[in-house]
C-alpha positions as CSV (number, residue, x, y, z in Angstrom):
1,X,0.0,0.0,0.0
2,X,1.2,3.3,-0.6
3,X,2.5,5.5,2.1
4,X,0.0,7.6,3.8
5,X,0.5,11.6,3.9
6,X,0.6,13.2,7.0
7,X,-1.3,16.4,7.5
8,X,0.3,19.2,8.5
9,X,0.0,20.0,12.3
10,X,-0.3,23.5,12.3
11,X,-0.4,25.9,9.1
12,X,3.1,26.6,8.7
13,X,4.6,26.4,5.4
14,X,7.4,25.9,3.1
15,X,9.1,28.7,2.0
16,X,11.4,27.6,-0.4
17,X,14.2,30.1,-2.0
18,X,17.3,29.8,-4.4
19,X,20.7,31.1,-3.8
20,X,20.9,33.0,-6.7
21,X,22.3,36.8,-6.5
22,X,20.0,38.6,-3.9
23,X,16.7,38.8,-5.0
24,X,14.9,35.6,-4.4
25,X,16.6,35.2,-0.9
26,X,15.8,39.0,0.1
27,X,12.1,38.1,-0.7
28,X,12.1,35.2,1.4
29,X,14.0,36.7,4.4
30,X,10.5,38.3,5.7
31,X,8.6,35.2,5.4
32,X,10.1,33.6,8.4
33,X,7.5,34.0,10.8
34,X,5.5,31.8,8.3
35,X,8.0,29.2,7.2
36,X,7.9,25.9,9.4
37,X,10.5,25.9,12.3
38,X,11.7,29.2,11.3
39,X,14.0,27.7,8.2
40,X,13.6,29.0,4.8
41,X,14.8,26.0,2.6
42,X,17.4,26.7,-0.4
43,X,16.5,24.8,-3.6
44,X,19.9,24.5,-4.8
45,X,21.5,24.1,-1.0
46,X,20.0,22.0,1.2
47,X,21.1,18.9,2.8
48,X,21.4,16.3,0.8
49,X,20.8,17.8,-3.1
50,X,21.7,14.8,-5.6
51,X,25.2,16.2,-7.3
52,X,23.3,16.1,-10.3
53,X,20.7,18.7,-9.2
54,X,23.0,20.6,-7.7
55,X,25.3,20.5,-10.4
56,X,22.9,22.2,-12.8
57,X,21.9,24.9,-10.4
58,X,26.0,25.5,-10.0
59,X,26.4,25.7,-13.5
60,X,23.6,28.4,-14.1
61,X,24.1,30.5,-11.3
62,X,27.9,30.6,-12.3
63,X,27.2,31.8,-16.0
64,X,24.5,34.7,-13.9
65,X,27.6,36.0,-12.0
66,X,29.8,35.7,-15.2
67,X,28.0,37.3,-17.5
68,X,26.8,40.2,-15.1
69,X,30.5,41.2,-14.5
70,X,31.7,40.2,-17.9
71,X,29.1,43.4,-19.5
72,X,31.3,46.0,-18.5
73,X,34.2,44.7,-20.4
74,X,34.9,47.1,-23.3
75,X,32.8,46.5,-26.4
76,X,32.8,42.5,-26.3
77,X,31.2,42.4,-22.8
78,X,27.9,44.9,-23.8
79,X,27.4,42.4,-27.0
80,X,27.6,39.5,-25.0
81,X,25.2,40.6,-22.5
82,X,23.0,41.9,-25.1
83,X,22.8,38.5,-26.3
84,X,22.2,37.1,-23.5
85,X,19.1,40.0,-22.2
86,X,17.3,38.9,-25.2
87,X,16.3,35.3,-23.8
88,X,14.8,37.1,-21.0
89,X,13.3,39.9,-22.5
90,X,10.4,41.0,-21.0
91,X,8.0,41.9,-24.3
92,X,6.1,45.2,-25.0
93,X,3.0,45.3,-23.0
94,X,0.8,46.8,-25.6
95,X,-1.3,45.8,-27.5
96,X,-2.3,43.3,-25.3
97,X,-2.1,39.8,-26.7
98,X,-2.2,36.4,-26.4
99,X,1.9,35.2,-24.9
100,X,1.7,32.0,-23.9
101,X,3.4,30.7,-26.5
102,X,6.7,28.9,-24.8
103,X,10.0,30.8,-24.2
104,X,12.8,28.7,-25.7
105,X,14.2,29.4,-22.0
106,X,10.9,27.6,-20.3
107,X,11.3,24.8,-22.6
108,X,15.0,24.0,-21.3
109,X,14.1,24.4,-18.0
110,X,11.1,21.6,-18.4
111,X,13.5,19.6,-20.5
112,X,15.5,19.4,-17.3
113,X,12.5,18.8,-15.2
114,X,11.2,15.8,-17.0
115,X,14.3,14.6,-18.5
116,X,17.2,14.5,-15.9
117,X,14.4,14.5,-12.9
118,X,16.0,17.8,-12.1
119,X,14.6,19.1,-8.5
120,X,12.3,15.6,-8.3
121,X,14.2,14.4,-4.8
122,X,13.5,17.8,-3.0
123,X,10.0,17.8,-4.1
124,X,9.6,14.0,-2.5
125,X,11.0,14.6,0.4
126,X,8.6,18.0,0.8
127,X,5.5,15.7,-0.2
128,X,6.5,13.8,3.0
129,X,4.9,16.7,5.0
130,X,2.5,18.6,2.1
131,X,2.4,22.1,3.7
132,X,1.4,24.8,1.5
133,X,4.7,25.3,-0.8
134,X,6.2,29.2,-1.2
135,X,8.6,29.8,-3.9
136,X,10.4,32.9,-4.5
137,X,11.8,31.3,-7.8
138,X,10.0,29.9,-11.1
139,X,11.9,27.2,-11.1
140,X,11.4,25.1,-7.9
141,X,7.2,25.6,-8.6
142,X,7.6,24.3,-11.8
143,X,9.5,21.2,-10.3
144,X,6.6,21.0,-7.5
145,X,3.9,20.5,-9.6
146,X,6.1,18.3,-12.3
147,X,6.3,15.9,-9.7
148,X,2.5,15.8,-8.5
149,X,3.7,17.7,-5.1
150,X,0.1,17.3,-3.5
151,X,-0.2,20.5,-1.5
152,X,-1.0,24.5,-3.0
153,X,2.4,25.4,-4.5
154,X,2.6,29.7,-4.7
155,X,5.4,31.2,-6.5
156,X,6.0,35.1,-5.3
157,X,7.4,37.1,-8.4
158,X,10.2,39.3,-7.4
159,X,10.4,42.6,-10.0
160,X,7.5,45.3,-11.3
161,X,7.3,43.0,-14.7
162,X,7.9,39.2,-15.8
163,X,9.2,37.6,-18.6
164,X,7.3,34.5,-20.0
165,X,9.5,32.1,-18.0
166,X,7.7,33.0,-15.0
167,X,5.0,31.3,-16.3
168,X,4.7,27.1,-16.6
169,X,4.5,25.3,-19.7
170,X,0.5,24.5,-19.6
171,X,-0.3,27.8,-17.7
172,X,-4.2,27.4,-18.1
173,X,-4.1,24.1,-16.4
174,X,-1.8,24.7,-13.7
175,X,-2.2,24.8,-10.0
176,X,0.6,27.2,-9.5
177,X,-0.5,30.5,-7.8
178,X,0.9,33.4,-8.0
179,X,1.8,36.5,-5.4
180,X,2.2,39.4,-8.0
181,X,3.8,42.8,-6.4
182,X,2.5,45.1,-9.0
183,X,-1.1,45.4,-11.1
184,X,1.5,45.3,-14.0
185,X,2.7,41.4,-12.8
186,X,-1.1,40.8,-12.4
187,X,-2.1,41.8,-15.6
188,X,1.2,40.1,-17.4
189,X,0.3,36.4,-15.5
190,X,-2.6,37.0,-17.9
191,X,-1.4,37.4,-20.8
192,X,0.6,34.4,-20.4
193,X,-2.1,32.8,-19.5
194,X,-2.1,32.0,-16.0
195,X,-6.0,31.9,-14.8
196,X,-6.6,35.0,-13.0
197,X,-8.4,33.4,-9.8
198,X,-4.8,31.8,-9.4
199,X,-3.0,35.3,-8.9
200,X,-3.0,37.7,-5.8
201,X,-1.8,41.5,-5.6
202,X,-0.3,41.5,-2.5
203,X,2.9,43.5,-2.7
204,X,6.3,42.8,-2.2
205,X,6.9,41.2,1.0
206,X,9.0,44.1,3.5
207,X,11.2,43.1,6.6
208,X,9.0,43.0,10.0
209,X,11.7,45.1,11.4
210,X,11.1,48.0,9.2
211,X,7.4,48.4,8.9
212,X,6.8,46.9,12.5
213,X,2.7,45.5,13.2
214,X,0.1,46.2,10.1
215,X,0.1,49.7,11.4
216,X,3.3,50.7,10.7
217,X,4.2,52.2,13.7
218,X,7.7,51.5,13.4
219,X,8.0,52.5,9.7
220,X,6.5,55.8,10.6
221,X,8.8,56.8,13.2
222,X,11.8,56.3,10.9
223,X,10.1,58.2,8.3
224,X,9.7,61.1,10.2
225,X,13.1,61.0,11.4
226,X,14.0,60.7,7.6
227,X,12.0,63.8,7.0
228,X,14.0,66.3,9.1
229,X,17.5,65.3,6.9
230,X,15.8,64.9,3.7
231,X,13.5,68.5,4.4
232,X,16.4,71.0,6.0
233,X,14.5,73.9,4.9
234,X,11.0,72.6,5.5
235,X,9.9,73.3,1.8
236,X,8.7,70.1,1.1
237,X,6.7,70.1,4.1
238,X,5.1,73.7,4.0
239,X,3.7,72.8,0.5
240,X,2.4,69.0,2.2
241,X,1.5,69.3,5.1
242,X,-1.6,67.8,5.4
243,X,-0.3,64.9,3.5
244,X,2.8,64.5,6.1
245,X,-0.1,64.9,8.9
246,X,-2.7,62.1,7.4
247,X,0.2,59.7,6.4
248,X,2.4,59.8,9.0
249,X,0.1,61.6,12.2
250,X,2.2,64.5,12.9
251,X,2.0,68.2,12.6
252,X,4.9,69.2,13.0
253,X,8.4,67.7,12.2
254,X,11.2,67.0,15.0
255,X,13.6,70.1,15.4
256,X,16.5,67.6,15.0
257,X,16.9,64.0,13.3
258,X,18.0,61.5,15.4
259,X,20.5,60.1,13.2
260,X,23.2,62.4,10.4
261,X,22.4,62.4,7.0
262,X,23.1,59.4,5.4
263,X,24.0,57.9,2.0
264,X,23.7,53.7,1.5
265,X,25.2,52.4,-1.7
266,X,24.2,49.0,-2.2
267,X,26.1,46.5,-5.0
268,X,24.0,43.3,-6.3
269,X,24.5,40.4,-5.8
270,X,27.0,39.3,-8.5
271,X,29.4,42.1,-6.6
272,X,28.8,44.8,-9.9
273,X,29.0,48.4,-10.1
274,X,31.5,48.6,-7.0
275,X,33.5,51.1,-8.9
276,X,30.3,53.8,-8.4
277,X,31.0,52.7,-4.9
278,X,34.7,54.1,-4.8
279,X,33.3,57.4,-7.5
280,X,30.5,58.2,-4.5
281,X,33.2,58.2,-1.5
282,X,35.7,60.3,-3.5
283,X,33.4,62.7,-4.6
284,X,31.9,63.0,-0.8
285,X,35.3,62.9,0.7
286,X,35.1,66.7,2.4
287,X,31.6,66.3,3.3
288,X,31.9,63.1,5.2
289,X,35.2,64.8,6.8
290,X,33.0,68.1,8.0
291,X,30.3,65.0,9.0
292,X,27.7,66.9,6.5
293,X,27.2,63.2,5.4
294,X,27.5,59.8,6.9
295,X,28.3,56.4,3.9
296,X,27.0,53.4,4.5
297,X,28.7,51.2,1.6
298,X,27.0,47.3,1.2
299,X,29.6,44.8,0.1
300,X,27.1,42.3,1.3
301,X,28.3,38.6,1.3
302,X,31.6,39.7,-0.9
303,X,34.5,39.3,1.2
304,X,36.7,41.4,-1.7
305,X,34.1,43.9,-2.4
306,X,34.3,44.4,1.3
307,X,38.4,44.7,0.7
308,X,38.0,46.9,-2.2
309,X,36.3,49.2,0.2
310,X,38.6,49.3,2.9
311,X,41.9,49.5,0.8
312,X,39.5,52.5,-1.6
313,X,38.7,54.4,1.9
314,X,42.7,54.3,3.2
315,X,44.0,55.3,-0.1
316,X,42.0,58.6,-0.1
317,X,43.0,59.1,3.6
318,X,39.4,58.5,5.4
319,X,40.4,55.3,7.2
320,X,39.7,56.8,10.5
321,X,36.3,57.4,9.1
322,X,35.7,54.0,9.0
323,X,33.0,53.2,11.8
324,X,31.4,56.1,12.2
325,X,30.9,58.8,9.1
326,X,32.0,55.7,6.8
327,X,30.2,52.0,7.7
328,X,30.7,48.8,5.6
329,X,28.0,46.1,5.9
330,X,29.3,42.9,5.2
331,X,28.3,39.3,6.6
332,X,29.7,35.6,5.9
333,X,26.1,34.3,4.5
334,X,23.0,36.2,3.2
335,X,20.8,35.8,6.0
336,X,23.2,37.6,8.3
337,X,23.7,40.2,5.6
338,X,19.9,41.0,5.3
339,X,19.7,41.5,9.5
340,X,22.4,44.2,9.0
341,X,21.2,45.7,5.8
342,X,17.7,46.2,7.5
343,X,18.7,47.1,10.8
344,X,21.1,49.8,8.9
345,X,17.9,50.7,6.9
346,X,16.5,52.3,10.0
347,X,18.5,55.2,9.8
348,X,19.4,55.4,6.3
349,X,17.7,58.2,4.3
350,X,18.2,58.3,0.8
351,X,19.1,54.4,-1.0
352,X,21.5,54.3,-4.1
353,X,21.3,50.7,-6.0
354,X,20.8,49.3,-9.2
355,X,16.9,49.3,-9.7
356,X,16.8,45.4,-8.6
357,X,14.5,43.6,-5.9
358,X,15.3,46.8,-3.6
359,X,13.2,48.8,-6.0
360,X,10.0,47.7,-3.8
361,X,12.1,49.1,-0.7
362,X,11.3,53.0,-1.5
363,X,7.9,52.0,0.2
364,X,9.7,52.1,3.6
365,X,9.9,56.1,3.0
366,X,13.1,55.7,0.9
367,X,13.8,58.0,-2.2
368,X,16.1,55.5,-4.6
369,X,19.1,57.3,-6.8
370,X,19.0,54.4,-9.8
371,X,22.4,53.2,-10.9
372,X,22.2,51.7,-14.1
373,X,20.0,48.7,-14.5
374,X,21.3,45.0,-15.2
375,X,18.9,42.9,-17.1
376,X,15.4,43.6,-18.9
377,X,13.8,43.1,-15.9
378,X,15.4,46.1,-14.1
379,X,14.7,48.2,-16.2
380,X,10.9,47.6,-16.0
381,X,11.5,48.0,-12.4
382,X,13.4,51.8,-12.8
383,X,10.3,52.2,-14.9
384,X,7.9,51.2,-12.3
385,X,9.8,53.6,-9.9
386,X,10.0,56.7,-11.8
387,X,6.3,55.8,-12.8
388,X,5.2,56.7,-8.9
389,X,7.6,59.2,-8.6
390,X,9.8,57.6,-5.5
391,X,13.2,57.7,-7.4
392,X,15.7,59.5,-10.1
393,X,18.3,58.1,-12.4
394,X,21.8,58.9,-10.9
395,X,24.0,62.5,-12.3
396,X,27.8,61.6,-12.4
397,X,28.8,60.1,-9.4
398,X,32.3,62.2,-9.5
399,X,30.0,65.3,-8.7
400,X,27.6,63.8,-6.4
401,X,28.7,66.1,-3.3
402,X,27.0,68.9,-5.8
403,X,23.5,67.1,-7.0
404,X,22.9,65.0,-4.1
405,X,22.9,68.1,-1.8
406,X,21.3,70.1,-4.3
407,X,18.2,67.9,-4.5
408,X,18.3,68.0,-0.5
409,X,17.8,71.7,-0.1
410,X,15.4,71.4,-2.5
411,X,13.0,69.3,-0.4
412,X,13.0,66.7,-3.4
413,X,14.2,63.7,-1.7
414,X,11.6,64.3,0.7
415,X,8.8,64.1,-1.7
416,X,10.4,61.4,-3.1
417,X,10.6,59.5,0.3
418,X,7.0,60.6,0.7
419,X,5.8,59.4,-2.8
420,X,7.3,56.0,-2.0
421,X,5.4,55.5,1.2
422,X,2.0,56.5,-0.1
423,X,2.0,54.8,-3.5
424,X,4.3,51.7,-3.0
425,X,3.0,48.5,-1.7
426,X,3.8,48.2,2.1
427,X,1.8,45.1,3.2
428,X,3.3,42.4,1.0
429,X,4.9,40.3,4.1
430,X,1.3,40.5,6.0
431,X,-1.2,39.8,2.9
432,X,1.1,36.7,2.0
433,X,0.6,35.6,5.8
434,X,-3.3,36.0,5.2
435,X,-3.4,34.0,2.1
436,X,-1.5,30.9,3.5
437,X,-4.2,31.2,6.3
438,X,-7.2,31.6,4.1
439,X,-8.1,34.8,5.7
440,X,-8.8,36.6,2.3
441,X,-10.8,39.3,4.0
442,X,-8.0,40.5,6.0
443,X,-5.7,41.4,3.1
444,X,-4.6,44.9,2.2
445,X,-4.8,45.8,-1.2
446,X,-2.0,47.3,-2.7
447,X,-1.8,50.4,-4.7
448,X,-2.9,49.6,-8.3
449,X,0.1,51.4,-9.6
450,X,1.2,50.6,-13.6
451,X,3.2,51.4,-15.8
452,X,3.1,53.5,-18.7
């Protein structure tokens, strides 16, 4: 006879990532209070992966990290990554249209699947205990429902728009469901045919730790905080006022912040764009000496980023800095990395990153200066951004102790922080919670922001 399931004791759940750059991990990280025991499971990681499934995840996460460092080699490097953005183009939205058809990329990754039983022993070993199944990664849903897992399988989508491999082979059959963070995701599931009663807006899911209970208490006292750096001369709030006072329940701001002005420059995952990194401190080297300005610089899990930055800051003579007007975050594994990132987030008040996963982070009350984008993908999410108004492409970095202070005094980076907080999707982490527990009715629905 064949083995009976066991039901799940409680409603806990698996949430199951991939160690791939930052952006599927940083989704998961706020899930924890749903996943069972506490332990969000790796896909390509965990105890025990076949060396043949783990030997296909190694080989494509290595060619990710190749090719996103090989672009900025001179004149082969853009071609090559040119080539390669074009499998995972993300198509014109209009006119809207049927685009189901399979991606050349989905097909591989089912080939895989079915041929090589790619991901097939973590999917058994899951069915052993069929809690509802969380993926913050195409892939591993596509392997849960390949191999018949027998409890709902979700797959949270991690950017403002998709590309078809988001979507499974036989979307209008599937059981996957979908957590969109945008209308824009909702309304691109469709037109690759996923069955709208199988998606849910619910927003990008945001670190407890920064928004605090579904009121946001916590979130608004850092954004007021954030106010009185970003709004020296008040000019942003004597024109919105009333807005500060309905949003954030205050009518008057502090006479002092309780934190300096600060500056975090975040890299990705695949440790690009480090060199902006070394162009920002240069430029900012007199200000962060008269303590106009404090750095935070985010090597994240990359030991020699974190080296570039040390040997950068003693060769332009700020080594002393180091600690106090100059702050590296770095951590031996990601999970360590996103409890300093977030904690550091607290008093942070203007982000500088590539327009990536941390795109969804300007609804903490955080105006984004947008390096340049990596990937199709981000720069639907730059679009997405500029679309409510929450961030700005960068000026030259070499003159950034001009602009950025410029756009200070001007009270723009407080309506930007502003603009993030009212338009951008805060309850992602909560609504997800809800939805595992089948309480529908208690979901928050997100601004129906799109793009244009």
């Amino acid at each position: 006879m064949p083995e009976k399931k066991r039901k799940p004791s409680h409603q806990k759940a698996w949430v199951l990532s991939v160690d791939m750059g930052y952006g599927h991990q940083r989704a998961a990280y706020p899930l924890n209070d749903l996943a069972y025991q506490g332990q969000i499971l790796t896909a390509n990681a965990y105890p025990g992966i076949p060396a043949s499934d783990r030997r296909i995840w190694f080989e494509s996460r290595k060619f990710y990290e190749f090719i996103s460092r090989f672009k900025n080699v001179p004149v082969v490097g853009a071609t090559a990554w040119k080539i390669y953005d074009r499998l995972q183009e993300i198509p014109k939205f209009y006119p809207k249209r049927d685009l189901s058809k399979l991606s050349l990329q989905v097909k591989q990754i089912y080939q895989l699947i079915e041929e090589r039983n790619w991901g097939k022993h973590l999917i058994d070993k899951l069915a052993k205990d069929p809690r509802p199944l969380v993926c913050t990664f195409f892939i591993p849903a596509f392997m849960a429902e390949a191999f018949k897992y027998p409890g709902e399988i979700y797959c949270l989508t991690t950017d403002a728009d998709i590309n078809r491999a988001w979507a499974p082979k036989s979307p209008a059959s599937s059981k996957i469901k979908y957590f969109a963070p945008t209308y824009r995701v909702v309304e691109r599931l469709k037109l690759y045919g996923v069955l709208p009663q199988n998606i849910f807006l619910t927003g990008f899911p945001l670190p407890k730790e920064n928004t605090g209970s579904p009121q946001l208490e916590v979130l608004k006292k850092d954004v007021i905080q954030r106010l009185v750096n970003l709004d020296p001369e008040k000019k942003y709030f004597h024109l919105y006022r009333e807005v500060v006072k309905n949003r954030l329940g205050i009518s008057k701001l502090p006479s002092a912040s309780n934190h300096p002005l600060t500056l975090m420059f975040a890299i990705g995952g695949a440790g690009a764009q480090k060199e902006i990194g070394a162009q920002i401190v240069k430029s900012l080297k007199n200000k962060i000496i008269n303590k106009k300005i404090r750095i935070i610089l985010v090597a994240g899990i990359h030991n020699s980023v974190s080296a570039y930055f040390h040997q950068l800051i003693k060769s332009i003579g700020l080594e002393k800095k180091i600690g106090r007007e100059i702050k590296i975050i770095f951590a031996a594994n990601k999970y360590d990395y996103f409890k300093k990132f977030n904690i550091a987030l607290k008093t942070t008040d203007i982000l500088w990153t590539k327009p990536s996963e941390l795109s969804f982070y300007c609804a903490l009350g955080l105006p984004i200066i947008i390096a340049p984008p990596i990937g199709s993908q981000e720069e639907f999410n730059r679009k997405w951004l500029r679309t409510i108004g929450s961030a700005v492409s960068q000026e030259d970095p070499a003159h950034a102790d001009e602009w950025i202070f410029d756009w200070v005094d001007s009270g723009w980076f407080a309506e930007a922080a502003m603009q993030g907080f009212v338009e951008a999707p805060q309850y992602g982490t909560y609504n997800i919670e809800h939805i595992i527990f089948h309480r529908l009715e208690k979901t928050k629905t997100p601004k129906m922001v799109t793009q244009f």
